[in-house]
C-alpha positions as a printed Julia matrix, in Angstrom:
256×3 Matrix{Float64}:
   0.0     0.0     0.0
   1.43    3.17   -0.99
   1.26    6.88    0.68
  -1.09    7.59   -2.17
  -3.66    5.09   -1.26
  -5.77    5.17    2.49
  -7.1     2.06    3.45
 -10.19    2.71    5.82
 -12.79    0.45    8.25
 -15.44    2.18    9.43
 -17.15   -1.08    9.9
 -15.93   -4.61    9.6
 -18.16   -4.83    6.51
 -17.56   -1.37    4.58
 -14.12   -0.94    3.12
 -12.85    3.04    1.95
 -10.48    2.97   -0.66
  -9.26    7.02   -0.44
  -7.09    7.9    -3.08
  -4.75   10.66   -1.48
  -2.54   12.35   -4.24
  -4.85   15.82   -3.44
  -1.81   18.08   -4.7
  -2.22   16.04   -8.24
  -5.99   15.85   -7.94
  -5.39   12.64   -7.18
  -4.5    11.69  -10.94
  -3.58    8.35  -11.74
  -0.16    7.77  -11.69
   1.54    4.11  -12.12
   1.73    3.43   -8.36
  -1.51    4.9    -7.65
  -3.14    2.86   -9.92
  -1.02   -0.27   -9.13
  -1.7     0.05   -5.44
  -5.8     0.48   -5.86
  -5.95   -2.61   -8.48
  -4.25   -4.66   -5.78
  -6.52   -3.82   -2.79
  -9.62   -3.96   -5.01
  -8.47   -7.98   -6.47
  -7.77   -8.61   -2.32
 -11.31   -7.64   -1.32
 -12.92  -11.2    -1.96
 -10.45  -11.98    0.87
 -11.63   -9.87    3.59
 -14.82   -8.95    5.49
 -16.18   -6.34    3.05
 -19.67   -6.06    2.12
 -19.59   -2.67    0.57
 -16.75   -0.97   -1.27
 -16.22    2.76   -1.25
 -14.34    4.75   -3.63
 -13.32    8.67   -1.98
 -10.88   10.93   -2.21
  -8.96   13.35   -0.58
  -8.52   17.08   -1.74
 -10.47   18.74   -4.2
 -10.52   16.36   -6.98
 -11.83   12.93   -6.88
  -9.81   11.66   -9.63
  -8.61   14.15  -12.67
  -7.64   10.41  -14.5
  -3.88    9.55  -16.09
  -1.37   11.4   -14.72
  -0.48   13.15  -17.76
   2.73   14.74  -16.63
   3.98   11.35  -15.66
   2.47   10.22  -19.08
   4.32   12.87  -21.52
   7.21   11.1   -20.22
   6.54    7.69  -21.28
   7.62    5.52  -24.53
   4.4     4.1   -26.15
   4.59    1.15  -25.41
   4.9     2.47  -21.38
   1.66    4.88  -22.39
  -0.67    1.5   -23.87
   0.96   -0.53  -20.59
  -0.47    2.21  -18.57
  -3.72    2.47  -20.12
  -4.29   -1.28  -19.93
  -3.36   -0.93  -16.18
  -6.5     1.33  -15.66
  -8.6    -0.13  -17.73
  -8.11   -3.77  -15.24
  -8.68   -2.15  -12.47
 -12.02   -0.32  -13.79
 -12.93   -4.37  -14.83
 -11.85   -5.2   -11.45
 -14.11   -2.85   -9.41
 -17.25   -3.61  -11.86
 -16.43   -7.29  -11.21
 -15.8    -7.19   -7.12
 -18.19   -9.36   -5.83
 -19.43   -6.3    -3.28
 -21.48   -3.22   -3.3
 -18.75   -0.56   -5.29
 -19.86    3.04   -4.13
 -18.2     6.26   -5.87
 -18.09    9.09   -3.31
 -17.23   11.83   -6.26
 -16.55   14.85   -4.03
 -14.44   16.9    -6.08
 -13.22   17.17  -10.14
 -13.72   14.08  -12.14
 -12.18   13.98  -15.18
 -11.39   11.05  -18.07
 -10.48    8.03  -16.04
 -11.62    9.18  -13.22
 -14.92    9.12  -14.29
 -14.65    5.83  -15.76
 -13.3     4.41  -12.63
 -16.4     5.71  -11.13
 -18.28    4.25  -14.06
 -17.08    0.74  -13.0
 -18.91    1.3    -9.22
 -22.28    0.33   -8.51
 -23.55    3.64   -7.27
 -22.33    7.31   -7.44
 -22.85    9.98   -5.9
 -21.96   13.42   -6.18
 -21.23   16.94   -4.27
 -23.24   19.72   -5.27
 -21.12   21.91   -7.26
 -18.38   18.79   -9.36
 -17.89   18.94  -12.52
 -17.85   15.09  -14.09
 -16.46   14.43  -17.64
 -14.92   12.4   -20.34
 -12.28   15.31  -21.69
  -9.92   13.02  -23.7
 -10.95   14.75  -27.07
  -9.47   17.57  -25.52
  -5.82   16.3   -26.22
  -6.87   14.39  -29.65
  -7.22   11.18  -27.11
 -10.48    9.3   -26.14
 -11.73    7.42  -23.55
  -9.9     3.94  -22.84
 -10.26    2.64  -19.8
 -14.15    1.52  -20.21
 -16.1     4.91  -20.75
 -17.36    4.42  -24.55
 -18.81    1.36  -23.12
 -20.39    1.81  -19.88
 -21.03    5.89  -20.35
 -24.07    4.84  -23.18
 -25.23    2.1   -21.2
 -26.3     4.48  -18.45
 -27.29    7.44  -19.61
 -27.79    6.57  -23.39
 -25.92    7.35  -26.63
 -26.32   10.5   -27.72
 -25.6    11.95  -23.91
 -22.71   10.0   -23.93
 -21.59   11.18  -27.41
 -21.94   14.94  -26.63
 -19.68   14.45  -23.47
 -16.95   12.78  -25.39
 -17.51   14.26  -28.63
 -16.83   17.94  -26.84
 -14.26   17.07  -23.87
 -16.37   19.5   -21.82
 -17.42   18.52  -18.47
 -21.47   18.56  -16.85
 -22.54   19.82  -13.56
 -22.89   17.2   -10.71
 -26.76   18.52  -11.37
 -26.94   17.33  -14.22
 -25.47   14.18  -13.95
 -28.24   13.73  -11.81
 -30.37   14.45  -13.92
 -29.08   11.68  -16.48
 -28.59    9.05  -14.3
 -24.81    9.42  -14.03
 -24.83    9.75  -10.51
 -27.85    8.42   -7.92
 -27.78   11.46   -5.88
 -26.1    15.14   -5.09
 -25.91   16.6    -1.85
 -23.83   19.39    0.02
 -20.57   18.58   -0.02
 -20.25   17.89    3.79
 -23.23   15.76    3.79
 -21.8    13.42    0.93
 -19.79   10.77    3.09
 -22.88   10.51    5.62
 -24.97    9.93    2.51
 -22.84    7.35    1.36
 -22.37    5.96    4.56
 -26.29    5.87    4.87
 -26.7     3.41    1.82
 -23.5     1.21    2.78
 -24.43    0.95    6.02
 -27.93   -0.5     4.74
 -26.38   -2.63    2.45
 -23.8    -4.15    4.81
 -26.96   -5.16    7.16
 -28.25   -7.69    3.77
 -26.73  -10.96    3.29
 -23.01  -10.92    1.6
 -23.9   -14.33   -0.63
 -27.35  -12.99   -1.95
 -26.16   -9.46   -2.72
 -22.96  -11.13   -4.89
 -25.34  -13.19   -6.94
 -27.67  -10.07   -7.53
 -25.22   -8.52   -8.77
 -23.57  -11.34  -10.97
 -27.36  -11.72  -12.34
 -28.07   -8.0   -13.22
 -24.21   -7.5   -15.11
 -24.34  -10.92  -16.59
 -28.48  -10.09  -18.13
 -27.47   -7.06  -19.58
 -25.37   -8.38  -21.79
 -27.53  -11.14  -23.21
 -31.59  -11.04  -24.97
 -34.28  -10.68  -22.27
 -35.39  -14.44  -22.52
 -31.66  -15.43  -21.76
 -31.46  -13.18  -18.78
 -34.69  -14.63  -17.36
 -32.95  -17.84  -17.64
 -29.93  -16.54  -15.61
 -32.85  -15.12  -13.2
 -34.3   -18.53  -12.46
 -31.09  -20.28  -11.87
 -29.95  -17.55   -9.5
 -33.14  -17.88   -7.4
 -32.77  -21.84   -7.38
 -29.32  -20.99   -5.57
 -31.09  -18.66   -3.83
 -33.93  -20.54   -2.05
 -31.18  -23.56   -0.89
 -29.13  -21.25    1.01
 -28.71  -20.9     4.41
 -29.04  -16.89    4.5
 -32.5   -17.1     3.07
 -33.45  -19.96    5.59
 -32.17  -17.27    8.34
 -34.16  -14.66    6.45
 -37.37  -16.59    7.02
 -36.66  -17.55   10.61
 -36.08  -13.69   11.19
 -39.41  -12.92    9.67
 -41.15  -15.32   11.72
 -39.63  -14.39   15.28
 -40.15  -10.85   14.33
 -36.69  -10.1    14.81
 -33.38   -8.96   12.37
 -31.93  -11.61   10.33
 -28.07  -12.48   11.13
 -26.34  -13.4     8.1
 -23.41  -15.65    7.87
């Protein structure tokens, strides 16, 4: 784990991964982005329920490091790339809640890291965009994909095709982000949801999510399919049992 990376427990279940380059607006560089693809692939090993992305400063994540970049050979520039387009894949395909607590600028891959997360939400007063046209580059690491699929094509095209950033409102309005608040309510916000989701069971909420990802990439009648074997799984497991012993003593389940 490296200076540029906080590791934080608020709970035994909810894991903060706090990027903490705030004099770079916590831009990507190589060990940054080395240090958060490691801790994301070593969640399936711990306790976490709920993953958080933050930040410290006033930039969530301004994306590459492109002063560390305009040094590289290109083969060093593609290696980057590839190294933050795994860990975007990696936080899409953690088997936990992924939050993005966007509190400050979010820029190129910083907004596609945030893409990869479950959830986002937003300050009142960020700016949020895909800028990589701005430098005759485009998005790489994830956002032509996952931009459309949430807030539609021709949205997505106009943020990429212009490199200019969009209000944390109106994200909101779009769908890029769940919900804006004040800026020092947006941790207790987030906290509010993980908190929620931490109380569920662990098992049930991985296969959720495995079933919603893994439908939206196949026809309707194949994702129905996926459905029914997930709730097969489902009904045999020993959460759910606890689930309806919990409803019947009137009391809140414990999951394993």
């Amino acid at each position: 784990m490296t200076d540029h990376l906080l590791q934080e427990w608020p709970t035994e279940k909810i894991c903060i991964l706090r990027l903490n380059r705030p004099e770079a607006y916590n831009a990507l560089n190589r060990a940054l982005t080395d240090a958060l693809l490691e801790a994301v692939r070593r969640l399936g090993e711990t306790s976490a329920q709920v993953l958080i992305l933050a930040a410290n400063g006033k930039g969530f994540c301004t994306g590459a490091d492109l002063k560390e970049r305009k040094l590289m050979s290109d083969d060093e520039k593609y290696k980057h790339n590839r190294a933050i387009n795994a860990l975007a894949n990696e936080i899409a395909a953690a088997p936990v809640a992924t939050v993005a607590a966007i509190s400050g600028t979010a820029m190129g891959g910083g907004v596609e890291i945030s893409l990869a997360c479950d959830l986002r939400f937003a300050a009142e007063g960020v700016k949020l965009g895909l800028t990589e046209m701005r430098i005759g580059a485009m998005p790489g690491a994830g956002g032509t994909q996952r931009l459309p699929r949430l807030v539609g094509t021709a949205r997505a095209l106009e943020m990429m095709y212009t490199g200019e950033p969009i209000s944390a409102e109106r994200a909101g309005e779009w769908g890029l982000v769940n919900d804006v608040v004040p800026a020092e309510a947006l941790m207790d916000r987030v906290m509010r949801f993980a908190t929620l989701a931490a109380s569920r069971s662990r098992r049930t909420a991985a296969t959720l999510k495995r079933t919603i990802y893994d439908g939206l990439e196949v026809p309707l009648d194949q994702g129905l399919d996926l459905e029914r074997e997930a709730i097969v799984e489902i009904l045999k497991s020993e959460d759910y049992r606890e689930g309806l012993a919990a409803f019947a003593e009137r009391r809140a389940p414990v999951f394993r």
